[in-house]
C-alpha positions as CSV (number, residue, x, y, z in Angstrom):
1,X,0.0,0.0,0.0
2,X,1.2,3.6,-0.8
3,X,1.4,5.9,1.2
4,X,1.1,9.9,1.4
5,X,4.9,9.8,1.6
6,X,5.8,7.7,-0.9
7,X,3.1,9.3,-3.0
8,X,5.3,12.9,-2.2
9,X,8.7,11.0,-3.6
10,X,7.6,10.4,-6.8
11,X,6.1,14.0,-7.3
12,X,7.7,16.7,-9.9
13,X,8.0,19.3,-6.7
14,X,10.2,17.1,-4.9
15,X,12.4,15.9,-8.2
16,X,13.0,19.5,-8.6
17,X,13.7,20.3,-4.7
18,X,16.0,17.7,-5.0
19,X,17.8,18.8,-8.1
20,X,18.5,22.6,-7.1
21,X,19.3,21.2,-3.5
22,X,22.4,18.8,-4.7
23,X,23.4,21.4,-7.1
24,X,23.6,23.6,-4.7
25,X,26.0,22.1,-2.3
26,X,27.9,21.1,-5.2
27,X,27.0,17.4,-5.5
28,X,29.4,15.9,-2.2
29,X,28.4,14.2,0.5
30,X,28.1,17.0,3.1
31,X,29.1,14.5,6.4
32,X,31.6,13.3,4.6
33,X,32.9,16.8,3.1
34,X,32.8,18.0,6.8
35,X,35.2,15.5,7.9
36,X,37.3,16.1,4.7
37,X,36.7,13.7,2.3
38,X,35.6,13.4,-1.1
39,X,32.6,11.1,-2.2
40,X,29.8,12.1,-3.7
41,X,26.3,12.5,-2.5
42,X,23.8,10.2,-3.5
43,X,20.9,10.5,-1.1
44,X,19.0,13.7,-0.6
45,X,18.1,13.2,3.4
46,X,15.2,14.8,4.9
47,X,16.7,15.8,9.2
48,X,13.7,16.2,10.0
49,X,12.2,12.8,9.1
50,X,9.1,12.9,6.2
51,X,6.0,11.4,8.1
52,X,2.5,11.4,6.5
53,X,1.7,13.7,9.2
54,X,4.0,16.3,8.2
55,X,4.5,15.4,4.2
56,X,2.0,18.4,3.6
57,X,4.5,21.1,5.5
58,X,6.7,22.4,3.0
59,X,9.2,23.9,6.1
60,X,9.3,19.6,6.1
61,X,9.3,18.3,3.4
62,X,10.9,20.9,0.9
63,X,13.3,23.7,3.1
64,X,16.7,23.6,1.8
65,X,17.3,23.9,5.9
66,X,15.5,20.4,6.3
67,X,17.8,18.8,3.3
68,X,21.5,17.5,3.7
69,X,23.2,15.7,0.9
70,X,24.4,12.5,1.8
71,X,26.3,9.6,0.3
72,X,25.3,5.5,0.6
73,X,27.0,4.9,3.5
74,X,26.1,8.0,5.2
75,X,22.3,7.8,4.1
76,X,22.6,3.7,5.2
77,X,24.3,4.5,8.6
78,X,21.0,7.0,9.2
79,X,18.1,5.0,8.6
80,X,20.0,1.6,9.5
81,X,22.5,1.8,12.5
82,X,22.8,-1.6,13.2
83,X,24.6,-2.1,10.0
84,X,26.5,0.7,10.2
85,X,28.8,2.5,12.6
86,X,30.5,6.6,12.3
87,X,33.6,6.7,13.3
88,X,35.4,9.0,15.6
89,X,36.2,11.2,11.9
90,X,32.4,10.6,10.5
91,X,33.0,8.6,8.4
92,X,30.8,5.3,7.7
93,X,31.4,1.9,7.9
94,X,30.0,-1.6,7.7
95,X,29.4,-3.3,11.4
96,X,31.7,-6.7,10.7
């Protein structure tokens, strides 16, 4: 079943958002860029998590200030942290 949310994800308003967001932080992972290294972003991360409850508030669900840029790892290590640890430098890595 589908819902609101993943109804919002496939919408021209957010493919847009997303665009001009990555664009404008030039494409890096912005974790990873903080801690000095180089990989791209991948994942366009909502901090504030996108609910159905909130999908409809565009300080949400579109704000640049609610956006970060973030690469697989990064983006896996947020919604999945029992894969995934951050190191003491940020970085992301795969629980062995």
């Amino acid at each position: 079943m589908s819902t609101r949310r993943d109804q919002f994800y496939s919408t021209q308003k957010w493919r847009d958002v997303r665009a001009a967001y990555r664009k404008s932080v030039g494409g890096l992972c912005e974790r990873c860029l903080a801690c000095g290294l180089i990989r791209p972003g991948r994942f366009v991360h909502h901090k504030i998590r996108l609910t159905d409850d909130n999908v409809d508030d565009p300080a949400v669900a579109l704000a640049f200030e609610n956006l970060e840029l973030l690469c697989v790892d990064c983006h896996a290590a947020e919604h999945d942290s029992h894969r995934y640890v951050i190191d003491a430098n940020g970085g992301c890595h795969a629980k062995r």
